[in-house]
C-alpha positions as CSV (number, residue, x, y, z in Angstrom):
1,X,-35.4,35.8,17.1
2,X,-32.5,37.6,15.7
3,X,-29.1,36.1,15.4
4,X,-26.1,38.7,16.2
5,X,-24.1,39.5,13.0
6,X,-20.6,38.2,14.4
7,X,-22.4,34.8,14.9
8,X,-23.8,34.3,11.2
9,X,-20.4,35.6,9.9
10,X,-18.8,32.8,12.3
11,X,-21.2,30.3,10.6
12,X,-20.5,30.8,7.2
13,X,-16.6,31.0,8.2
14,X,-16.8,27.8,9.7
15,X,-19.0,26.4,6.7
16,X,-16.9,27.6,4.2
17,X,-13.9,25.6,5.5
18,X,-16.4,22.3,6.0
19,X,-16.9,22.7,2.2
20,X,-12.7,23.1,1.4
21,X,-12.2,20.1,3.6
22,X,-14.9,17.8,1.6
23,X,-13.7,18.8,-1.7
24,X,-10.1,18.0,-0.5
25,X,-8.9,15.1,-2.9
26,X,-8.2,11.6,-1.7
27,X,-4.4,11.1,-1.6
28,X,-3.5,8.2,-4.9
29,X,-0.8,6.5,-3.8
30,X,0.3,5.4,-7.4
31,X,0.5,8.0,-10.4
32,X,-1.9,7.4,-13.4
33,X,0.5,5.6,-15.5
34,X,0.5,3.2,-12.7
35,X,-2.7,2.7,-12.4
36,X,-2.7,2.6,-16.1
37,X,-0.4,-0.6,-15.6
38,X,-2.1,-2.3,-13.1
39,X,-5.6,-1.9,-15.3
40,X,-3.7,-3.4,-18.1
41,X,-2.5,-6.2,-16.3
42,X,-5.7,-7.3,-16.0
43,X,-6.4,-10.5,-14.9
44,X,-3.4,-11.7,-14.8
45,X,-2.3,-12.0,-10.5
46,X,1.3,-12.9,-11.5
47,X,2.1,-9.8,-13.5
48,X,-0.2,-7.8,-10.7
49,X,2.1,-9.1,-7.9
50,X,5.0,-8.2,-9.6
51,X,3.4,-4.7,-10.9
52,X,2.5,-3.9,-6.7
53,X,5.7,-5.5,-5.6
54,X,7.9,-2.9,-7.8
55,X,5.6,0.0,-7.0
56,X,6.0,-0.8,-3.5
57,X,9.6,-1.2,-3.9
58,X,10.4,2.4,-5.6
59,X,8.3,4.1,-2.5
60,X,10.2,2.2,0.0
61,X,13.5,3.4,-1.7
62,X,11.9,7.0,-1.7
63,X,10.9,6.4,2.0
64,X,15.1,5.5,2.8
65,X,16.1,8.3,0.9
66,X,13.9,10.5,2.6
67,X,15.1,9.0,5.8
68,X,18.8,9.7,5.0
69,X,18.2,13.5,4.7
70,X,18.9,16.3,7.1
71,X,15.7,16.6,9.6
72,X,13.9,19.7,8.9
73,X,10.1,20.0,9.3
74,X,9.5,19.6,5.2
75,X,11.2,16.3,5.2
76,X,9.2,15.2,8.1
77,X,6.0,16.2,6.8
78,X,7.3,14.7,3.0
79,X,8.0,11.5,5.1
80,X,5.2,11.4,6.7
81,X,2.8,11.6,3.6
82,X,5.3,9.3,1.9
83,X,4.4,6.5,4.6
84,X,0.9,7.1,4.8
85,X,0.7,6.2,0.9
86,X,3.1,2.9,1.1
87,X,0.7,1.7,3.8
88,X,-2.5,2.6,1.4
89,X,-0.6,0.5,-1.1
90,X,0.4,-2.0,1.1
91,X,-3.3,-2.5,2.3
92,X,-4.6,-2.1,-1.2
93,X,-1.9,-4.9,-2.3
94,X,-3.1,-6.8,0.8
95,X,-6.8,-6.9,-0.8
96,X,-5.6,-8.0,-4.1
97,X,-4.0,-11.1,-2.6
98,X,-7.4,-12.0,-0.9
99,X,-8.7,-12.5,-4.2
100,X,-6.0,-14.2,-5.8
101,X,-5.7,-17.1,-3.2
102,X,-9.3,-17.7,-4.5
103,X,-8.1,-18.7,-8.0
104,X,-5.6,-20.8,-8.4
105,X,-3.3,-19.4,-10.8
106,X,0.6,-20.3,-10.3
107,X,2.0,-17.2,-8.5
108,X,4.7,-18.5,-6.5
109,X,7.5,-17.1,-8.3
110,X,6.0,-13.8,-8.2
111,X,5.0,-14.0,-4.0
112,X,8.3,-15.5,-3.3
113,X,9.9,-12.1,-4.4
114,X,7.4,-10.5,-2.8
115,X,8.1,-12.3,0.8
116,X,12.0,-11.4,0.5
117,X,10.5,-7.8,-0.4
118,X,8.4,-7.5,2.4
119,X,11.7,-8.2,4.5
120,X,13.8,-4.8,2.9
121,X,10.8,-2.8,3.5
122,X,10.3,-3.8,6.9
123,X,13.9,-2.7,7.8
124,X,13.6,0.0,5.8
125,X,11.0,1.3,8.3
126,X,12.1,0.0,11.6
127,X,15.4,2.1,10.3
128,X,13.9,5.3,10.5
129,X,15.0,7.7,13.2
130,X,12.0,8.3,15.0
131,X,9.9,11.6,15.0
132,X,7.1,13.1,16.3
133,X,6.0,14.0,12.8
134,X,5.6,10.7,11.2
135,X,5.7,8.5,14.1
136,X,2.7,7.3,14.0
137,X,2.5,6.7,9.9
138,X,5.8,5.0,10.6
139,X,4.0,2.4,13.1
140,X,1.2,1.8,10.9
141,X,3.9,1.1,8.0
142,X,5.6,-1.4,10.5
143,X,1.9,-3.1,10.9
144,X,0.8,-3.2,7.4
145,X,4.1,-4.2,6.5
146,X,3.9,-7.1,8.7
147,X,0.3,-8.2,7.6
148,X,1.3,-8.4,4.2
149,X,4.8,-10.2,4.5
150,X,2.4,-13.1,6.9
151,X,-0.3,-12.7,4.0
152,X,2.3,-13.5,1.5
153,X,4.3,-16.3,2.8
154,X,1.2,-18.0,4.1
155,X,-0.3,-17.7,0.8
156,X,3.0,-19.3,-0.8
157,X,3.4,-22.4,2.0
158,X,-0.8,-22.6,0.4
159,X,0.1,-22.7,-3.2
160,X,2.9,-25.3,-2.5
161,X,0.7,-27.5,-0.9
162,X,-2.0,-27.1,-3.4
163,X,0.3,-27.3,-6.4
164,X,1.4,-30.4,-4.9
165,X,-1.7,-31.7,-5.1
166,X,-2.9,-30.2,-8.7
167,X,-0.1,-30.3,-10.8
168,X,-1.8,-30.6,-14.2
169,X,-2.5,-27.0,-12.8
170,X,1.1,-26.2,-12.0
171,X,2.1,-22.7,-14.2
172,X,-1.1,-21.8,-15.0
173,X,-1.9,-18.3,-14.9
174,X,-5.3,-18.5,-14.0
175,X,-7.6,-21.4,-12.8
176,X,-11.2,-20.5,-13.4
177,X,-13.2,-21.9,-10.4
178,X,-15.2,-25.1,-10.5
């Protein structure tokens, strides 16, 4: 059986574009120097915390700047984008955490900023005018954003506690596990 020429061109067409869309390149929600930072930060969750908390920071300050522009369908689209990283970094940040909590090491200085951080970016997003655009990047800001401030400040009430308890341990970067 013969296959009409219009239909294998159609194929192709429509293969061609499968292959574009795979070889499209994950969005990186920090730059390589970032990256470069956090690497070299090692294994050290204080200076991570603070390293994720002030990369979070400058992309919620380029999220209200954004915001504050004239609507036009660029800044909509920049927005949208924009949020879809923060919340990439927010979940990625989110992850970290779950492995701290697991060691031990003093971070409460570091989480405490964090929890009064969490509270600025929240409003920063709830401040957004809405849009069809970026609605929905905008919500799943709002939700990540709220995960990670509860993530946080329940993981600083648990290192009071345990510091509390284990303060030969207090200021301690890192407590291997026994």
């Amino acid at each position: 059986m013969r296959l009409p020429h219009g239909f294998v061109v159609l194929l192709i067409c429509l293969l061609g574009v499968l292959t574009l869309e795979a070889q499209k390149e994950k969005r990186e929600p920090l730059t390589s120097a970032q990256i470069e930072e956090i690497r070299e930060a090692g294994i050290n969750p204080g200076e991570r915390v603070k390293l994720y908390t002030k990369f979070l920071d400058a992309q919620a300050e380029a999220i209200k700047d954004l915001g504050g522009r004239v609507k036009s369908s660029t800044r909509s689209h920049r927005l949208d984008e924009q949020l879809q990283d923060f919340t990439a970094l927010m979940d990625e940040f989110g992850s970290n955490l779950d492995l701290y909590s697991e060691r031990h090491a003093d971070i409460r200085k570091p989480l405490k900023s964090l929890t009064e951080a969490t509270q600025r970016w929240l409003g920063i997003l709830r401040g957004l005018a809405g849009d069809p655009v970026f609605e929905l990047a905008r919500k799943e800001s709002v939700e990540s954003g709220e995960d990670l401030a509860e993530q946080a400040t329940h993981m600083l009430q648990e290192q009071t506690e345990y510091f509390k308890v284990h303060k030969d341990e207090e200021g301690q970067e890192r407590t291997e596990p026994k």
